[in-house]
Structures are given as structure tokens and as C-alpha cells.
C-alpha positions as CSV (number, residue, x, y, z in Angstrom):
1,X,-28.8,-34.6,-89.3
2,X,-31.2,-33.7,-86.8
3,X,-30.3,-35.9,-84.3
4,X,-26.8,-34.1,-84.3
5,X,-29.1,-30.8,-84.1
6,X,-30.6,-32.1,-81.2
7,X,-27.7,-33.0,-79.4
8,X,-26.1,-29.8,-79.8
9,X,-28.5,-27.6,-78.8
10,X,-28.3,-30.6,-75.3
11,X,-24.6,-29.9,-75.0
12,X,-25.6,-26.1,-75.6
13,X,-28.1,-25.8,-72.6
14,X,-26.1,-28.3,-70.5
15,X,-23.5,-26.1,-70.8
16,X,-25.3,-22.6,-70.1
17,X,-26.9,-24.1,-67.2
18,X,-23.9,-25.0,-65.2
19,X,-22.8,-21.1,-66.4
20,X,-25.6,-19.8,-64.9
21,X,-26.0,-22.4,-62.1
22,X,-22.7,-21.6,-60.8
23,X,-23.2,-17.4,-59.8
24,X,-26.5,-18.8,-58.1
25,X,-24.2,-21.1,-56.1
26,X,-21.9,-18.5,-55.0
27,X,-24.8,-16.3,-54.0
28,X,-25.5,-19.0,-51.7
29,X,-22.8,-19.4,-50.0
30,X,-22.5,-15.1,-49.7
31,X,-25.9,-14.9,-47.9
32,X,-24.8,-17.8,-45.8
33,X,-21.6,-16.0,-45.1
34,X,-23.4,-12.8,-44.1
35,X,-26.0,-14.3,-42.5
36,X,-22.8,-16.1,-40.0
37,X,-22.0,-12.3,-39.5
38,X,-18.5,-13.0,-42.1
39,X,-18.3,-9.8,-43.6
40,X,-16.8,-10.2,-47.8
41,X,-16.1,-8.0,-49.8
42,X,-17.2,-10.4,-52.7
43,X,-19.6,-9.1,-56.0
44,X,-22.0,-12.1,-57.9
45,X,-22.1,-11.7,-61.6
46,X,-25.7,-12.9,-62.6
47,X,-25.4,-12.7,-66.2
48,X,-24.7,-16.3,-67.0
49,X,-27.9,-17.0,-64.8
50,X,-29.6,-13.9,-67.5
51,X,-28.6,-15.6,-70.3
52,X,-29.4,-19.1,-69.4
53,X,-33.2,-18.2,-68.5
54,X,-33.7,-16.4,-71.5
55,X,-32.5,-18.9,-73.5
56,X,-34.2,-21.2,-72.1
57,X,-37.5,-19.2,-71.9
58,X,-37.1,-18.6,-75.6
59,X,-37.1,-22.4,-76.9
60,X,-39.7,-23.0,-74.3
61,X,-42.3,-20.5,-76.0
């Protein structure tokens, strides 16, 4: 039973990670765009990246 705990809660971060990896992504690629002088018109959603630190923050403590 606690293996299948364990690798839930794996699946779980693996999961919010690429969530939260992805907006950091895309807020790469905008400051490369504005740094090229391409202007967009484009927002980043961060929360994913929120959610995935905290989470992780809160099984680390």
C-alpha cells in the first residue's frame, strides 16, 4: 500500500512540474522575443509554476 502511495504522489509532482515548467518556458521564449525587438501581445500565466513550488516547498519542510 505504500509503495502505490509513493508512486502517486511521483506521478503527482511529475505531473505539476511539467504544469509549472511549461509558463516558465513560454516566458522564455517572450523575453527572447522582446529582447529580438518582436513586439507580442502575449500574457504568461504563472500559476501552475505557484502551485508547483508550493507544493513542492510543502513536502520538502
Amino acid at each position: 500500500m505504500r509503495l502505490k502511495w509513493v508512486f502517486f504522489i511521483n506521478v503527482l509532482l511529475l505531473l505539476l512540474a511539467a504544469w509549472g515548467f511549461i509558463p516558465i518556458f513560454s516566458f522564455a521564449m517572450h523575453v527572447a522575443n522582446v529582447i529580438k525587438g518582436e513586439r507580442t501581445g502575449e500574457w504568461i500565466n504563472i500559476t501552475p509554476t505557484i502551485i508547483f513550488y508550493s507544493s513542492v516547498s510543502g513536502l520538502a519542510s
